[in-house]
N, C-alpha and C positions, 0 to 999 in steps of 0.2 A: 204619148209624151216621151220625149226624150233626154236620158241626165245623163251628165258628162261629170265626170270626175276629173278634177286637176291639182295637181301638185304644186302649192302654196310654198314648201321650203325643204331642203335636201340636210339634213344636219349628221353629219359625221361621227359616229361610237367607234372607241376602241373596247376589246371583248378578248380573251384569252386566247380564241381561238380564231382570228381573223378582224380584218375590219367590216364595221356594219355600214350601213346610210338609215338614218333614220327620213322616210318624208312623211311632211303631212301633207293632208289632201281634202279638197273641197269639193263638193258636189254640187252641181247647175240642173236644172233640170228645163223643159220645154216641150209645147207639143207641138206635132206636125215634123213634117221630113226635113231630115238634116244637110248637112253640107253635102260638098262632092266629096269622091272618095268612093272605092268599089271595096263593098265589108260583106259579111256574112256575119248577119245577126241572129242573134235567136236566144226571144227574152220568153219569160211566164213570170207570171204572178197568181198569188193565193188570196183569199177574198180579206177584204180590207188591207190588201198591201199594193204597195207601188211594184211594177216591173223594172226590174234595173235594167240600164240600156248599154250594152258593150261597142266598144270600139278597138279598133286593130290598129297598129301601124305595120310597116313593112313585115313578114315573115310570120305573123302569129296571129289568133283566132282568137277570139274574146266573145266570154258569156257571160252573163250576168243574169242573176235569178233571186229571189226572195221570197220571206216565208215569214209569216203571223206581223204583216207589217213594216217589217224593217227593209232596209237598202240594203240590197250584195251587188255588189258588180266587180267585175275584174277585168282585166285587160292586162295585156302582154307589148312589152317594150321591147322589143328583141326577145333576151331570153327572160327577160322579167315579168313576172307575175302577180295581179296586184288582186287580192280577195280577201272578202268579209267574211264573218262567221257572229252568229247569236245576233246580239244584242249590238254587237262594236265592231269594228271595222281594221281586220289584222292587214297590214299590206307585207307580202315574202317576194324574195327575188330566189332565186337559185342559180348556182350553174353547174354546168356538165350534168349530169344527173342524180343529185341532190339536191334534196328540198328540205330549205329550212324555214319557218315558220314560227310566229310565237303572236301573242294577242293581249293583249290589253285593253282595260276600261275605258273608255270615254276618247280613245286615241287609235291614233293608224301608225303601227311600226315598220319600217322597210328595216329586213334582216340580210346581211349575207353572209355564207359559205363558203369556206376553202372546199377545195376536190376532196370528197373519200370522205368527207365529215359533215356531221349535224353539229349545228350551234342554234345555241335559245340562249336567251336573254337570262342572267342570273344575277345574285346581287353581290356586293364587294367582298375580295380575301379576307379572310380571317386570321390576324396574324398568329406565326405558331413556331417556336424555335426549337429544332431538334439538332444534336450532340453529332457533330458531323466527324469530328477530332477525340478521339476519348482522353482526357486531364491523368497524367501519372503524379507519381511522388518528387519527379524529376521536370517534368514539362505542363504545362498548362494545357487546355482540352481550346475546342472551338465549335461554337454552337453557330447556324445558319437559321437563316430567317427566310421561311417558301416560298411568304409573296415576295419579296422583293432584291433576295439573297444576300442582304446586309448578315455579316461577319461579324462575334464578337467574342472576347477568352474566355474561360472560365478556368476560374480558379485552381492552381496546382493540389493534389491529395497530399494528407499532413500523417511525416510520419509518424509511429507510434512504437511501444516497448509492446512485444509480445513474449510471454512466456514458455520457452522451448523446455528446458531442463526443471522442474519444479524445484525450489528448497526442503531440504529436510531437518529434522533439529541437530544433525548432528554434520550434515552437509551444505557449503553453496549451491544453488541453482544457478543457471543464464538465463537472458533472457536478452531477442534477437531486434533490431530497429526493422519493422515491415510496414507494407506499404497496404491499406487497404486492399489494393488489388493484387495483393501478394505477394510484388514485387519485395527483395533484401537487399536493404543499405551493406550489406557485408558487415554492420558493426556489430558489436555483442559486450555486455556488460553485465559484472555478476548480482548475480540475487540473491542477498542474505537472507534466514532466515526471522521470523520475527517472534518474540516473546508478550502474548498481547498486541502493545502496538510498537514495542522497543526493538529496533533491529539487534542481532548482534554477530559475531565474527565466530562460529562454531572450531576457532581454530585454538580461540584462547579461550571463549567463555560457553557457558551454556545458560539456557534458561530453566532455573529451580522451580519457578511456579511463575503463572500466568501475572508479567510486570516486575519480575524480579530476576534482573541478569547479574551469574556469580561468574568470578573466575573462574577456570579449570583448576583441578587440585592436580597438577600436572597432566593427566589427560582421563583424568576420573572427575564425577560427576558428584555429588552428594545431596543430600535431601534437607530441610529446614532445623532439623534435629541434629545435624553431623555438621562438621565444619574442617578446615582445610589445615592442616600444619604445616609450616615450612615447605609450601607448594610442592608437598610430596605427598603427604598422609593423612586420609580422611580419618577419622576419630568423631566420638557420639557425644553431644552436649549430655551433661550428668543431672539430670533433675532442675532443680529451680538454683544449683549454683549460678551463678555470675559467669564465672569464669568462662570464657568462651574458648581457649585453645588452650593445650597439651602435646606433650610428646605421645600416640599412641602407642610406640614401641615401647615403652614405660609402665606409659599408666590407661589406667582403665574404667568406666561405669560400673556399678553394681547396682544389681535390680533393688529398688524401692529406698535407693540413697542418691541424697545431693553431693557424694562426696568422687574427688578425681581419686583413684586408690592408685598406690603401686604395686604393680604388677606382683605376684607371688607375694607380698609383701617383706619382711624382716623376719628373723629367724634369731635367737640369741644361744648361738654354742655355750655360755657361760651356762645355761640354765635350760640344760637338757633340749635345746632346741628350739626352744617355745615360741612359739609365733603371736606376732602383732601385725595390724591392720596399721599402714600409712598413709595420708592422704596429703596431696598437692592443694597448697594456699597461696595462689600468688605464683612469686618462686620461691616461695618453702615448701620443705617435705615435711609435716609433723606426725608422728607418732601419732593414733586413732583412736589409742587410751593409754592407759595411767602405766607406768613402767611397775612390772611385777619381780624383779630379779630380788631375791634374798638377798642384799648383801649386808654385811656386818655392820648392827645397827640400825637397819632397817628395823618395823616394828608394823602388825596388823589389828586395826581393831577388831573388839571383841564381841560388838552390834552390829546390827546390819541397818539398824535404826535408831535416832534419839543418843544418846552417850552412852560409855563405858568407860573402858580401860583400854590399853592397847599391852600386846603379848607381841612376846619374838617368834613364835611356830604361827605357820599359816592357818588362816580363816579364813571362814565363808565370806567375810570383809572383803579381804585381799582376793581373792578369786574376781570379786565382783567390780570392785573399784582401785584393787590394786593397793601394792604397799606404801609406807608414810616414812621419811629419811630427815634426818635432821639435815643444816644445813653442809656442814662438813662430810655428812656420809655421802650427800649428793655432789659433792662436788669432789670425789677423790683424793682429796689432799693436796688438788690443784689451787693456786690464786685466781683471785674476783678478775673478771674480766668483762669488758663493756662493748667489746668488739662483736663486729657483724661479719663472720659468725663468731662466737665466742673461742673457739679454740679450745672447748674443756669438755673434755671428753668424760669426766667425772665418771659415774654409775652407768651412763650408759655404755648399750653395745657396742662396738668395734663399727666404727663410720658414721657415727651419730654421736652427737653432745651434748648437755647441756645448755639447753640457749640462755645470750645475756639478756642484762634488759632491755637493748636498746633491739634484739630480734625481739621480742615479746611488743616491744613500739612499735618497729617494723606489719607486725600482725596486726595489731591495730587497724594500721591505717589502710591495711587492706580491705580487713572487713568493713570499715568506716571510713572513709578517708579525711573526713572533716575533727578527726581523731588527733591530738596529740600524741606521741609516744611517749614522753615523761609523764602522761597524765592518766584520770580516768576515760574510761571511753563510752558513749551513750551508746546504747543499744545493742554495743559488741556482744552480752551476755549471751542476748535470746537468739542471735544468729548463729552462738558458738557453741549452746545448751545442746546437748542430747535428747531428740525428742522422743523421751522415754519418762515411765511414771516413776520412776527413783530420784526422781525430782516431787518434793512432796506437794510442790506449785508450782505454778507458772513454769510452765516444759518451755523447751528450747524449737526452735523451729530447724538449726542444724545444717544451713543453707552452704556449709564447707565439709562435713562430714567430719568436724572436729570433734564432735561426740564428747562433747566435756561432762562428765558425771559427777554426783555429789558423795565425793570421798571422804568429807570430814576434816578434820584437823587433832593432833596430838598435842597437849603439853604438861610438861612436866607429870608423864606416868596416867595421863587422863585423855579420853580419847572422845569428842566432842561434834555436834551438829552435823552425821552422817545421813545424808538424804536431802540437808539443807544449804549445804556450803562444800565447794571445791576450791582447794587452796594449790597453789601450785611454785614452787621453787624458779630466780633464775640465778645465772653464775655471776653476778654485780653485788657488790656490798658496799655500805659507806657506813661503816659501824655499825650498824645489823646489814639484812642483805635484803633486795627488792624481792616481790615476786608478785600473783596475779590473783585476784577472787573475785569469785560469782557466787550469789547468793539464790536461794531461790525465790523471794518475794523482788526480785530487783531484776530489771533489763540491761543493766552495765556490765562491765569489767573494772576491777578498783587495781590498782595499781598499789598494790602492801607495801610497808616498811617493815617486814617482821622481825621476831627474833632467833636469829642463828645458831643461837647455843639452847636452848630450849625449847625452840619451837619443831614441831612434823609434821612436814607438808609432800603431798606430790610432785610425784616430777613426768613431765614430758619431754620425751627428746626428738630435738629437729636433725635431720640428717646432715652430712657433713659438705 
């Protein structure tokens, strides 16, 4: 029996690596001797298979063989080569001398070869785009696509602040425009430091604590406790006073006092030299206790507690609280004056006065400011009381360092309420003369009408 293969249809693939032909092909088979034509055949078959039967055209030799069944045959077209394998039927061409090849189920492929190369049948590109152009800070990138070299941009690099020069708390930093890939804008812009989260200008200011930016005290720096004068000089807050600034050149803190002091304080050459403590209210300077100078007149009682009498030679009284002046002893034989500052220098030392009543009003409103000064004043007492136990109650809290102590009072040759009551003189009269008392069951300041010719009271003196 003899079977012919033939080529039913020739269909055209394009392939990466050359053009194919695909044919397919049909087989005929028949027994007995074939047409004309002088061949050399030479077929075998294996038990239970067909013998395939080759044919030649011009130039080429053809055999055909099978095995467990199935149909191989091949033949040669010029330089083409048409053969089965297994089960299915691969048809390969070649030329020059390469041979390509490839096989499939249920079908016959015709392959072919450029010169120098194998090609097989494979399945379609895979699209895949790589960075052909690399993207700057200045220029866009360009990415390609393998299969089929479509071109497309990609996005320019965005610049950014980077940090060359760090901040410090008492310096600017820089900080440079770069470009991811390294590349420098050539710009630069400074870097303040930060307090918290608040920048600030290390040129004028600094940061006290974490969210709190102060000025420079000129080019000093101060802590929660100190505070700036006259953007020259730091100086220390004085205890639980108020008052937040002072001359430091002046005045000063004292350990376990609310009071501003001046510096060295007073001296009275009248009376051996004696020293007193002065304390800053406001802008007044007053005296830090009771004026003690003997002068003619003057008079000290003769308790230190409860009543007595009062004597012209010194006591333990006056050492403590200081001496009692009628109203004419304290005012030197100067007239009532209302003025701020009074201008009467009375008893006191050389650059200190007397104050009238309208500086005693003045104080007031300091310590209180919802205070009249012709009036009484709420609460002035216990801010202006000495907190010390020579108050027989209710002590003072002393939040100016005025240190007012309970002196008592004089009159007529009887010396009264020492430990209870602080009376105190100013240079204003209007038929008796004003002046100021604190009691000690009481938190005010009472604003007196007392009497001038009779009555002995202390005196404080305000600086001039």
């Amino acid at each position: 029996m003899r079977c012919l293969l033939w080529a039913n249809a020739i269909r055209p693939y394009t392939l990466a690596a050359g053009f194919v032909l695909a044919m397919v092909f049909t087989f005929s088979c028949s027994s007995g001797g074939g047409g004309g034509g002088s061949h050399d055949d030479d077929s075998s078959s294996s038990a239970g298979g067909v013998a395939g039967v080759s044919s030649s055209s011009a130039g080429g030799t053809n055999r055909s063989s099978s095995s467990g069944g199935d149909l191989v045959s091949s033949s040669s077209i010029g330089d083409v080569t048409v053969s089965s394998s297994s089960s299915d039927i691969a048809v390969s061409s070649s030329s020059s001398d390469n041979a390509v090849s490839s096989s499939s189920i249920e079908s016959v492929v015709v392959s072919s070869s450029s010169v120098g190369g194998v090609v097989s049948s494979s399945s379609a590109c895979v699209e895949s785009w790589s960075v052909t152009t690399t993207a700057t800070c200045i220029d866009a990138g360009v990415e390609t696509e393998a299969c089929t070299g479509t071109t497309r941009a990609k996005a320019k690099l965005a610049w950014a602040w980077k940090v060359t020069t760090p901040a410090t708390p008492t310096t600017v930093g820089v900080e440079t425009e770069t470009c991811p890939n390294g590349d420098l804008s050539g710009k630069t812009r400074p870097l303040l430091p930060k307090c918290g989260t608040l920048e600030y200008d290390p040129a004028t200011k600094f940061c006290q604590s974490p969210g709190v930016v102060k000025d420079l005290c000129g080019t000093a720096t101060y802590t929660a406790t100190q505070f700036c004068y006259n953007n020259s000089k730091v100086g220390n807050l004085c205890g639980n006073n108020p008052q937040q600034s002072y001359n430091p050149n002046l005045y000063e803190c004292k350990q376990n006092s609310n009071g501003i002091y001046l510096k060295n304080g007073i001296t009275d050459s009248r009376d051996n030299n004696k020293h007193y403590e002065a304390v800053l209210i406001g802008t007044q300077t007053w005296m830090a206790e009771n004026l003690n100078y003997a002068a003619s007149g003057s008079k000290c009682g003769s308790v230190l507690t409860g009543s007595g009498t009062v004597e012209d030679a010194n006591t333990p009284t006056c050492d403590t609280y200081g001496r009692l002046y009628d109203w004419s002893t304290a005012m030197g034989g100067s007239a009532s004056s209302n003025l701020n500052p009074s201008g009467v220098q009375g008893v006191c030392p050389s650059g200190w006065h007397l104050p009238s009543d309208a500086e005693w009003g003045a104080l007031m409103q300091i310590v209180n400011p919802s205070c009249s000064p012709t009036d009484d004043c709420a609460n002035a007492g216990t801010k202006l009381k000495a907190n010390s136990a020579l108050w027989s109650t209710n002590t003072g809290t002393d939040d100016f360092g005025f240190s007012a102590l309970p002196g008592g009072y004089g009159y007529i040759g009887s010396f009264y309420d020492v430990g209870n009551r602080g009376n105190w003189w100013s240079a204003t009269e209007d038929t008796d003369a004003y002046g100021r008392i604190m009691l000690y069951d009481d938190e005010d300041v009472y604003r007196n009408y007392g009497n001038k010719f009779d009555g002995l009271s202390s005196v404080r003196c305000l600086q001039d």
